[in-house]
C-alpha positions in Angstrom: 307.9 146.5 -22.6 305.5 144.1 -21.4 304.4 143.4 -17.8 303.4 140.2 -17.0 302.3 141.1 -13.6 299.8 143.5 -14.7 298.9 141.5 -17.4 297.8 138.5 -15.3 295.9 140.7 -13.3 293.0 140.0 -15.4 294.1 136.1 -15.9 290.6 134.6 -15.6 288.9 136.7 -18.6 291.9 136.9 -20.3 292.0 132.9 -20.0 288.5 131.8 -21.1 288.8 132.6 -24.8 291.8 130.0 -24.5 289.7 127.4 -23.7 286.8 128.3 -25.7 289.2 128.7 -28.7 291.2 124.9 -27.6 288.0 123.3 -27.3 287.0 122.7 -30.9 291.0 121.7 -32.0 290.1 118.7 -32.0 293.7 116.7 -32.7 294.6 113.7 -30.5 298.0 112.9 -30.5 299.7 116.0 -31.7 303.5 115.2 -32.8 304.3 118.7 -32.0 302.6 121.9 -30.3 303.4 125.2 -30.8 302.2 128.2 -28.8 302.5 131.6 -31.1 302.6 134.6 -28.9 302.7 132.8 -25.7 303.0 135.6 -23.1 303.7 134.4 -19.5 303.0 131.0 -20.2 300.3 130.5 -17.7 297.8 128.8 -20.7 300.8 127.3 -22.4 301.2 124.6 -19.7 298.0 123.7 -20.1 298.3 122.5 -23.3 301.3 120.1 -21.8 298.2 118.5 -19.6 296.2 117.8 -22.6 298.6 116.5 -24.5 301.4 115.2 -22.4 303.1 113.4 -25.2 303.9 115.9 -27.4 306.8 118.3 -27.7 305.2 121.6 -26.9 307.2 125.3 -27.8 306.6 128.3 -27.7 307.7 132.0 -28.8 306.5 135.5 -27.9 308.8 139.1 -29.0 308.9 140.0 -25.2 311.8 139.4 -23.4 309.9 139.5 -20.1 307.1 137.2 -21.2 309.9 134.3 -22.2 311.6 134.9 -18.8 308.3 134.4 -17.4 306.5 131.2 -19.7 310.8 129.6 -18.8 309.7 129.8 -15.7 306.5 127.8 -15.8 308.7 125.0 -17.3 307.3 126.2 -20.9 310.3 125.8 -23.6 309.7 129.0 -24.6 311.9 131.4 -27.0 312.3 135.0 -28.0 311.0 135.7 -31.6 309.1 138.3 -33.8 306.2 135.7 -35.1 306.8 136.9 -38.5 310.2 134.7 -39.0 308.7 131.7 -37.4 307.9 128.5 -40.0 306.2 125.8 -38.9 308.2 122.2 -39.4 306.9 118.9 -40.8 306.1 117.7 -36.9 303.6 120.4 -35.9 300.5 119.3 -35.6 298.9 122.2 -34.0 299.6 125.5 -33.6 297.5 128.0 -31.3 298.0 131.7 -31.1 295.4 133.7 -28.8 295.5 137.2 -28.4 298.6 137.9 -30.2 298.0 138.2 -34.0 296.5 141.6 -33.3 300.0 143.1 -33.2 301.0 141.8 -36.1 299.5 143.8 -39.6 300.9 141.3 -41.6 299.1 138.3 -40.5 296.6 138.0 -42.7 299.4 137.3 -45.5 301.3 135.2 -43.0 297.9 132.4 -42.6 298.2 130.9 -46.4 302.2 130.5 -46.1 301.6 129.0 -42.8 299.0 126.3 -43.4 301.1 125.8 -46.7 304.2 124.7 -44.8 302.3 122.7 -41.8 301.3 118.7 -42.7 298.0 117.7 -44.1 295.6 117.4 -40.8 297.3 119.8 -39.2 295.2 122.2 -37.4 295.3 126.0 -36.8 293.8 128.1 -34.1 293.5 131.7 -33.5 291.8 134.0 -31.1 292.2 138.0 -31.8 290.8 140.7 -30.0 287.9 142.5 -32.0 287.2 145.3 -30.4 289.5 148.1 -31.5 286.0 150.3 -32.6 284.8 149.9 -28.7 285.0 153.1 -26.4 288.5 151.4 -25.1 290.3 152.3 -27.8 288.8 155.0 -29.8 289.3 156.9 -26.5 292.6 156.2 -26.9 292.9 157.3 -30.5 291.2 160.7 -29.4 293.3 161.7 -26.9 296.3 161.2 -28.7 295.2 163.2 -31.3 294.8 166.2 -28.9 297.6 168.8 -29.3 299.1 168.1 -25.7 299.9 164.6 -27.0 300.1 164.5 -30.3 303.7 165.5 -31.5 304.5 163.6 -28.4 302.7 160.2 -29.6 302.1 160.7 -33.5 305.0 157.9 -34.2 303.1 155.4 -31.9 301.2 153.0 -34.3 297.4 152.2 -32.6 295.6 150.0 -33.4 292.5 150.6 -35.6 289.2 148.7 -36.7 291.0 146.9 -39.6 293.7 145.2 -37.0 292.0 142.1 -37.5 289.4 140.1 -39.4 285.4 139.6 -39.1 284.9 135.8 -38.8 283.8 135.7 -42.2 287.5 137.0 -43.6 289.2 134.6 -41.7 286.8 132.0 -43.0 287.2 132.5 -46.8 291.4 133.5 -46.8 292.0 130.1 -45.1 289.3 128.0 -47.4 290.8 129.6 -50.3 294.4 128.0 -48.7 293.1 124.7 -48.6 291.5 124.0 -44.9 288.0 123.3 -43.3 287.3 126.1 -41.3 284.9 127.1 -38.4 284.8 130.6 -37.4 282.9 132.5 -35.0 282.5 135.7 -33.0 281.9 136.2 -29.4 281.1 138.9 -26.9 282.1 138.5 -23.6 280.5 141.2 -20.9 283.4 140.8 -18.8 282.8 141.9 -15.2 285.0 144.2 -13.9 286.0 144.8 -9.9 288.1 147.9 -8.5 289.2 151.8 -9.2 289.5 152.5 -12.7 289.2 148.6 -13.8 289.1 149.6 -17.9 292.0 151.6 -17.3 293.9 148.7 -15.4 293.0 146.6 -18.1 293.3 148.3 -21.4 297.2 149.5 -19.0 298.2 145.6 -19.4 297.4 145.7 -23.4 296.2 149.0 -25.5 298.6 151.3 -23.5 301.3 149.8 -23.6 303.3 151.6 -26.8 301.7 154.8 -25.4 303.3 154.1 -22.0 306.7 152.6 -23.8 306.6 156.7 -25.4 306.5 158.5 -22.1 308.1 159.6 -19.7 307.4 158.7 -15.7 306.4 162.4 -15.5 304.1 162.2 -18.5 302.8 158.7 -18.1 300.3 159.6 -14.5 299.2 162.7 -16.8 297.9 160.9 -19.8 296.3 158.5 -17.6 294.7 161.0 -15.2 293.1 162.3 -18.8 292.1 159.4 -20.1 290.3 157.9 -16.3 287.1 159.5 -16.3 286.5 159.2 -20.5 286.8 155.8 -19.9 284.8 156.3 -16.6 282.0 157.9 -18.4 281.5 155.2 -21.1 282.2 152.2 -18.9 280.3 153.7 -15.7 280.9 151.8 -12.7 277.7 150.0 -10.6 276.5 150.6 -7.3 278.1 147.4 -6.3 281.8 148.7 -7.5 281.8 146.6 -10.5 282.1 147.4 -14.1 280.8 145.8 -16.9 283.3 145.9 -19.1 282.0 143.9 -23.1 284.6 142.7 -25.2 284.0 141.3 -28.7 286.8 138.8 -29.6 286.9 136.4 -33.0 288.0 133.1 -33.6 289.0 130.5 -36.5 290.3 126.8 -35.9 291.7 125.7 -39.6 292.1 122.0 -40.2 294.5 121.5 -43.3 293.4 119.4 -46.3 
């Protein structure tokens, strides 16, 4: 179950990809908008002020995230991203932070960009980070024998969740767009107790905590505190600098 509480917590870093990633989609007068993955809506809207004459959607798989984007006024619906197909309207379609969760997306692209118009354009931002200290924490406590006939059915996410820049770029040439891809590391910067645990609680954690029970959930976290502590130490002014390596394609369709 998502949280979209604890998941805003962190809006502002969790925002600027967004914009970085909806700055080089470069499409005027979009027909039709689609937000893919939309969570609590909060960047959605946005898209509504940039392009106030077109009819924006949206879909995430969390009930609670829909209830939220509604909401915000975002016509937003409930919807595994796997069974969504793109209509001969949609102009532009934006997923950020989302494709992660979805294994299958790198077969998902071609079919895509095959179904959307010619100009169309596609843009994706996934986290690429799941090698940092964040997760392979994560992965090694797990593994542990406290945990791990508790946890072995929850699926984590490894390296190969996403693509480097460069995979992205040649699977969606070879389907027929211009691309532009890129890479970028944000050193995010971090305030509060335990701020990689808050944030990686909102995200990586989640199918851990979805696993356990209210009894089991303090425990895990009380083991996985000062690993995280250690590798993300926190600065004599109580911040943490917390780096975060996220990659990006915007697909323009031929």
């Amino acid at each position: 179950m998502w949280d979209p509480a604890k998941y805003l917590s962190f809006s502002d870093h969790r925002a600027r990809p967004f914009f970085d990633l909806l700055a080089r989609v470069r499409a005027e007068s979009p027909r039709a908008v689609v937000d893919l993955g939309c969570g609590p809506g909060n960047l959605t809207v946005t898209m509504a002020q940039r392009w106030p004459n077109t009819r924006l959607t949206a879909i995430d798989s969390s009930a609670e995230m829909v209830a939220a984007a509604q909401s915000r006024g975002v016509a937003a619906g409930q919807s595994d991203l796997r069974a969504w197909v793109p209509d001969e309207l949609t102009d532009v379609v934006i997923s950020n932070a989302a494709l992660q969760w979805v294994p299958e997306h790198p077969d998902l692209l071609p079919r895509w960009v095959a179904a959307l118009p010619t100009g169309a354009w596609l843009g994706v931002q996934v986290p690429g980070n799941f090698n940092a200290p964040s997760h392979a924490l994560i992965r090694e406590l797990v593994a542990e024998p406290q945990w791990y006939d508790r946890l072995e059915r929850v699926r984590l996410r490894e390296e190969d969740a996403t693509l480097n820049p460069d995979g992205y770029a040649e699977l969606l040439s070879a389907a027929g767009c211009e691309v532009d891809a890129w890479e970028t590391t944000y050193l995010q910067r971090l305030d509060g107790d335990d701020a990689v645990l808050e944030w990686i609680t909102g995200t990586a954690l989640r199918p851990i905590r979805a696993e356990l029970t209210d009894d089991e959930w303090p425990d895990f976290r009380s083991q996985l505190a000062p690993r995280l502590a250690e590798a993300y130490p926190r600065r004599p002014d109580g911040t943490t600098w917390f780096p975060f390596r996220r990659v990006f394609f915007v697909a323009r369709v031929r």
